[in-house]
C-alpha positions as CSV (number, residue, x, y, z in Angstrom):
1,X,157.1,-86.4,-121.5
2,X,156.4,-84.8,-124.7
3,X,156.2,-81.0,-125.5
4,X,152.4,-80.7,-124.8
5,X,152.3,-82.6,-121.3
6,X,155.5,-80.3,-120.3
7,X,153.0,-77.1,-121.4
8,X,150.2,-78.8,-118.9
9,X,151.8,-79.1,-116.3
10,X,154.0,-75.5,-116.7
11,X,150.7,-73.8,-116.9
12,X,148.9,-75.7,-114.0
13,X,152.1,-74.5,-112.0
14,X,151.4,-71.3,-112.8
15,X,147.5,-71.0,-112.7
16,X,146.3,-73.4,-110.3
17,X,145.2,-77.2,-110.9
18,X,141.4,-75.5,-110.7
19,X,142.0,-72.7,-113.3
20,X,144.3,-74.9,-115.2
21,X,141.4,-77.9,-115.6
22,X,139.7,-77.0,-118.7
23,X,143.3,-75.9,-120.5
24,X,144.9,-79.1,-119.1
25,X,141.9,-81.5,-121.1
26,X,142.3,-79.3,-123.9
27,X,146.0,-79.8,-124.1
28,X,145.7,-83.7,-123.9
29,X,143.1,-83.9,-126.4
30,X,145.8,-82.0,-128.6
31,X,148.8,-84.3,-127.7
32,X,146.3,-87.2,-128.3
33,X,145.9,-85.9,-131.8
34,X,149.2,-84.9,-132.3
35,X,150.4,-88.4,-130.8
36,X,147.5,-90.5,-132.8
37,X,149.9,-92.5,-135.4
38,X,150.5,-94.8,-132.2
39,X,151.9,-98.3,-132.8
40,X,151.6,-99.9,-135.8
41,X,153.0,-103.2,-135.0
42,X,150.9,-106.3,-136.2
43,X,148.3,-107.3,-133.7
44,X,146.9,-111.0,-133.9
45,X,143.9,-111.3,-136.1
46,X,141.0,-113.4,-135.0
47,X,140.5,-116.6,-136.1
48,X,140.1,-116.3,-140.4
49,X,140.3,-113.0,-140.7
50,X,142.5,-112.3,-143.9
51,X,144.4,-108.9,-144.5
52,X,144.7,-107.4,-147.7
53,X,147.5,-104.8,-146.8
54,X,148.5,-101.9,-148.6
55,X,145.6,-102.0,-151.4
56,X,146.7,-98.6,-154.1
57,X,143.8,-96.3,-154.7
58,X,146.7,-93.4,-156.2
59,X,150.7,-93.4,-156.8
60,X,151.8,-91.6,-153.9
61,X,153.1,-94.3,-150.5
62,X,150.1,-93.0,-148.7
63,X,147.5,-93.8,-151.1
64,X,146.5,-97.5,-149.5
65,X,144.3,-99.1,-147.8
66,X,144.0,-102.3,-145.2
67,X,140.9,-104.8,-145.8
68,X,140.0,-106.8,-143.1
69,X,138.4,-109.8,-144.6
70,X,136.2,-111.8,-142.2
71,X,135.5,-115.4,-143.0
72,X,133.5,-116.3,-146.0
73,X,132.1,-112.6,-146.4
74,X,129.6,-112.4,-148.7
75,X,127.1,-109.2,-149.6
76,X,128.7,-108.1,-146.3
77,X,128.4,-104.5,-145.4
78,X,131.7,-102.5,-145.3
79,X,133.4,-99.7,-142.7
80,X,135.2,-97.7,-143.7
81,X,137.7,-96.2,-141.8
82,X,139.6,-92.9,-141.7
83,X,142.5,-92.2,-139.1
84,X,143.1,-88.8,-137.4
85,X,146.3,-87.3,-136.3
86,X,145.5,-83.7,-136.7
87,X,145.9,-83.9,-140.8
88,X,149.6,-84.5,-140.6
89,X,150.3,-87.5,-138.8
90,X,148.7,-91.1,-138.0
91,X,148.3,-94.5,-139.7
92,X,146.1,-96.9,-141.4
93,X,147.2,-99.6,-139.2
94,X,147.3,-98.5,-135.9
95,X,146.6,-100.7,-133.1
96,X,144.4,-97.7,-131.7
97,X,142.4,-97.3,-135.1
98,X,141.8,-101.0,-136.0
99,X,142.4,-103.5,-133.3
100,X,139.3,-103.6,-131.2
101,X,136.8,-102.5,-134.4
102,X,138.5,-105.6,-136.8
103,X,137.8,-108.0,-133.5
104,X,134.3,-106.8,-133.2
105,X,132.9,-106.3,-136.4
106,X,134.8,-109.0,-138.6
107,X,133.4,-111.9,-135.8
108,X,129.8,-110.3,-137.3
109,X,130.9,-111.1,-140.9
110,X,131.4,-106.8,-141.6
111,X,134.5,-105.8,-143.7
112,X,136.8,-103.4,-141.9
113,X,139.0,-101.1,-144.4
114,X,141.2,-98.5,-143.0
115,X,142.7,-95.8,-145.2
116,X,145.6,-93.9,-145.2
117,X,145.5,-90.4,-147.3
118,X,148.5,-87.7,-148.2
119,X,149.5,-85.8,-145.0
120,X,150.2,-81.8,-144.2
121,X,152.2,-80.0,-145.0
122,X,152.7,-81.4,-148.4
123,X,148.7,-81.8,-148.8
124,X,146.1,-79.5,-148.0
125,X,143.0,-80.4,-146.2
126,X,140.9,-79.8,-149.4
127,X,143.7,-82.3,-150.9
128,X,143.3,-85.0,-147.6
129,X,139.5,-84.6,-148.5
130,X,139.8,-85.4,-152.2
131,X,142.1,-88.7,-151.0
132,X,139.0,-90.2,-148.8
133,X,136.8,-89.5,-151.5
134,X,139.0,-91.3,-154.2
135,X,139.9,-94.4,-151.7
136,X,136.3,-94.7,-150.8
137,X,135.6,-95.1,-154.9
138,X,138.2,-97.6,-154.9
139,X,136.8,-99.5,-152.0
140,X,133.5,-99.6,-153.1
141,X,134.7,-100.6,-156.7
142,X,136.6,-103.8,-155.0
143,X,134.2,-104.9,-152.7
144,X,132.3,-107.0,-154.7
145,X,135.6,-109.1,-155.3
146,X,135.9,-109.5,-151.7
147,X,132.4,-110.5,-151.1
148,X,131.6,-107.1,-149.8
149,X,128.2,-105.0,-151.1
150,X,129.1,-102.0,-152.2
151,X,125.4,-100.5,-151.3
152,X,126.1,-101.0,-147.6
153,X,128.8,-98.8,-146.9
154,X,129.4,-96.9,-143.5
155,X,132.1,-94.0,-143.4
156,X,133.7,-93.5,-140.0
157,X,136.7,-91.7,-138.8
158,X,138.4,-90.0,-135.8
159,X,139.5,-86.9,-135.1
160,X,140.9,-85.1,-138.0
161,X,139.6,-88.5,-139.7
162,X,136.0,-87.5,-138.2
163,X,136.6,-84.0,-139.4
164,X,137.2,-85.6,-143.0
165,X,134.7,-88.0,-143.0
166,X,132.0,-85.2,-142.0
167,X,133.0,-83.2,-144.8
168,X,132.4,-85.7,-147.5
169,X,129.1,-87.1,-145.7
170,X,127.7,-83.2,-145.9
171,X,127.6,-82.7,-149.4
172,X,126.8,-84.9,-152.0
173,X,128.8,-88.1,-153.3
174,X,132.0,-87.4,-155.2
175,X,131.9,-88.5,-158.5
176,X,132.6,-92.5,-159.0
177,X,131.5,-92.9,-155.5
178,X,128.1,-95.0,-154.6
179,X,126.0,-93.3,-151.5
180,X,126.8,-94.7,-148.3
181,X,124.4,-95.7,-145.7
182,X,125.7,-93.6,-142.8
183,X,128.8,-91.9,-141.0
184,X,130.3,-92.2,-137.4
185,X,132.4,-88.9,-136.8
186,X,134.5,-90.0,-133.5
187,X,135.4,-86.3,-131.8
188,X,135.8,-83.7,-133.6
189,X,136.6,-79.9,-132.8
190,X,136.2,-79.0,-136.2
191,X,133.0,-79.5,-137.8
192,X,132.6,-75.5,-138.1
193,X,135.8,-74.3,-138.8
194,X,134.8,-70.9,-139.1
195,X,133.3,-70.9,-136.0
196,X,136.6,-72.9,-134.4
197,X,138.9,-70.1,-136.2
198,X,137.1,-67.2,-135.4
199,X,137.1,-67.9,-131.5
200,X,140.7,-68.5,-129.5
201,X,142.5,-71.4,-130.6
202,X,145.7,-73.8,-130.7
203,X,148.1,-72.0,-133.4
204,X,148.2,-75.6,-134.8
205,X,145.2,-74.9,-136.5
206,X,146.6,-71.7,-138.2
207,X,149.1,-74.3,-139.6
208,X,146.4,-76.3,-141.2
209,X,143.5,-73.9,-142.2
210,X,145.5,-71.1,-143.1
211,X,144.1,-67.4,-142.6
212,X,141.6,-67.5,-146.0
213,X,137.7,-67.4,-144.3
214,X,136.7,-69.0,-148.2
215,X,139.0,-71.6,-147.5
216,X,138.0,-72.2,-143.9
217,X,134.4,-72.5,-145.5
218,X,135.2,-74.9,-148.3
219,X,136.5,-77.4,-146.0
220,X,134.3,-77.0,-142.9
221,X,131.5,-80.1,-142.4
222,X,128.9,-77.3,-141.2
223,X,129.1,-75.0,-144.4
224,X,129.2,-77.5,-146.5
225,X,125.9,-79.0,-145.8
226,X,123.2,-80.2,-148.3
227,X,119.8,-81.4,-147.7
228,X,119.6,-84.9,-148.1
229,X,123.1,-85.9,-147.0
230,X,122.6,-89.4,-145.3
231,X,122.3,-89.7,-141.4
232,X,125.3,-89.3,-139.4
233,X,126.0,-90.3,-135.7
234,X,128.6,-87.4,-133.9
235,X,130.8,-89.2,-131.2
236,X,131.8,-86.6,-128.9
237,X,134.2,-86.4,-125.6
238,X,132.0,-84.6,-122.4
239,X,135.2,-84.3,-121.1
240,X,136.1,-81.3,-123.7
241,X,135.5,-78.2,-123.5
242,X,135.1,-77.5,-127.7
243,X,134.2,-81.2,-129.3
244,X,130.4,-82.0,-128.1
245,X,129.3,-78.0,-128.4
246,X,130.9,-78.3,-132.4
247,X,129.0,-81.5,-132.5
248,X,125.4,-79.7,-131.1
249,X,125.7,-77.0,-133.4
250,X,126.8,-78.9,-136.1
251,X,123.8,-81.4,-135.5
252,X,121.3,-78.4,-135.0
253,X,122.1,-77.0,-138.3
254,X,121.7,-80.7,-140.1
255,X,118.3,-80.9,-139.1
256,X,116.8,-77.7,-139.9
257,X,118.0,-79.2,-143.1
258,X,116.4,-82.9,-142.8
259,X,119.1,-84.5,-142.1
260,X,119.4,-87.0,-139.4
261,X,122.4,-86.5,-136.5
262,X,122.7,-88.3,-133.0
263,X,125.0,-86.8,-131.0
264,X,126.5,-88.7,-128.3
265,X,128.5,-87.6,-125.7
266,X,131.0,-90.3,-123.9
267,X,132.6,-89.7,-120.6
268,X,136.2,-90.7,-122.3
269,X,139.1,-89.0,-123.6
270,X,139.6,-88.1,-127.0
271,X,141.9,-91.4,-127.8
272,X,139.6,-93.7,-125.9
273,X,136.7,-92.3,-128.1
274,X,138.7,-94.0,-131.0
275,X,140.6,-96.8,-129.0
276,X,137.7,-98.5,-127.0
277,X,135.5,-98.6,-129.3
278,X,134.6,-102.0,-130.0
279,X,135.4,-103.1,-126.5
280,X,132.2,-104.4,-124.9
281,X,130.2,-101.8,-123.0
282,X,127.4,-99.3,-123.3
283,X,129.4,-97.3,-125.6
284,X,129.9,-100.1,-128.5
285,X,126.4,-100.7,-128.2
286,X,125.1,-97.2,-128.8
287,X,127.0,-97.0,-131.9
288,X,126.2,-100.4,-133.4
289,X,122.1,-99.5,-132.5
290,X,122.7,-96.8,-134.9
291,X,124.7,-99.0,-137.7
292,X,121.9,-101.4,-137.2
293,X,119.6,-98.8,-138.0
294,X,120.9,-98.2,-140.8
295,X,120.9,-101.1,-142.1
296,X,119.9,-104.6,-140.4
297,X,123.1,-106.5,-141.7
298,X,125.1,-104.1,-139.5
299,X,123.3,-105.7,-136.4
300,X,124.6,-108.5,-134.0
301,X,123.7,-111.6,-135.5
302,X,121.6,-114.5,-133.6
């Protein structure tokens, strides 16, 4: 049992499984995150898919990324994927971040890249940020090698990963990097860090936002936004207390701004928000309707 299920169950001991409900999902979202780099061991990849392991995009170890290659890809779009792991843990190839997305998509001729980026506490979120930024300006500079279109990009991420990939798609492209069609932000709690800091909270997040309210706006998806940023769709657990509200607000505040959010709430827990998705179902299918509408080659094909 690891430290945070211990925690659960000391505290529903002491307040009551019905007092101790809320607490209890809240805790095993956190040990979720906290337990998100998961297995990494090689799963089987369909039937001519080709991997294009540890691709550089900087000098440091975690400066790579995975390309899923599916067969004879050509103009094909690209997601792009970012892992969570509450900013200092997780992993590109984790069976719980790629597995059922590279069966799915690849089979509908989309490249699947998943990134790794430099990890607290020897990088700061602003830092993690800046990684995405410069792996997705790598990406997009390759893709055309790999038959990819670099005009037909989707970010997506989980978690801290969604938290990271929200910040970039609410403020205008970094420099070098081409506008993307869309983002998928799978559960976040922290798409208004302000808001997440200024209310009671895990100490974890003390760890990585620090005490500076500047800082917590600099790196907060909800401050940060610009008109025009490109439509994003916020995946968020109903089974949390803090992730769907973050994601409401969050999406109210884009609008009054013209930009297009979905939000929609799942019925999962925070790792099957990231794990199941690309499993067949209703869920899969609400998020391809809105890759498709962003662009047509994102849809199932005949």
């Amino acid at each position: 049992m690891t430290r945070h299920a211990a925690l659960a169950v000391l505290l529903m001991l002491a307040l009551g499984a019905p007092a101790a409900g809320p607490l209890r999902d809240r805790l095993a979202a956190l040990q979720d995150e906290m337990d998100e780099g998961g297995a990494t061991a090689p799963f089987a990849l369909p039937a001519g898919v080709r991997l294009l392991a540890d691709q550089p995009y900087g000098e440091h170890r975690l400066q790579r990324y995975d390309v899923y290659l599916p067969p004879h890809a050509s103009q094909a779009p690209v997601i792009f994927m970012v892992h969570g792991g509450a900013w200092r843990t997780g992993d590109k190839a984790s069976a719980q971040v790629v597995q059922n997305k590279v069966r799915r998509w690849t089979a509908r001729g989309i490249i699947v890249v998943s990134v790794n980026y430099r990890l607290l506490p020897g990088a700061s979120v602003a830092t993690q940020a800046a990684d995405v930024a410069a792996a997705l300006a790598a990406v997009q500079a390759g893709a055309a090698g790999w038959g990819g279109d670099r005009s037909k990009f989707v970010l997506m991420g989980h978690s801290a990963g969604a938290h990271l990939v929200a910040l970039l798609a609410s403020a205008p492209p970094a420099q070098g990097v081409t506008p993307w069609l869309g983002a998928v932000a799978l559960d976040s709690a922290a798409m208004d860090v302000p808001a997440l800091m200024a209310q009671r909270h895990f100490p974890f997040y003390d760890r990585v936002f620090g005490s500076d309210a500047a800082y917590w706006r600099s790196v907060s998806p909800a401050a940060q936004l610009k008109p025009g940023a490109s439509p994003l769709l916020a995946v968020c657990s109903s089974r949390r207390q803090d992730s769907c509200p973050q994601a409401e607000a969050y999406a109210s505040r884009a609008r009054a701004q013209g930009m297009r959010v979905q939000v929609l709430a799942q019925p999962l827990s925070h790792m099957e928000i990231n794990a199941t998705l690309g499993q067949p179902g209703a869920y899969t299918n609400a998020v391809e309707t809105f890759l498709a509408e962003l662009d047509p080659a994102f849809a199932a094909r005949p």
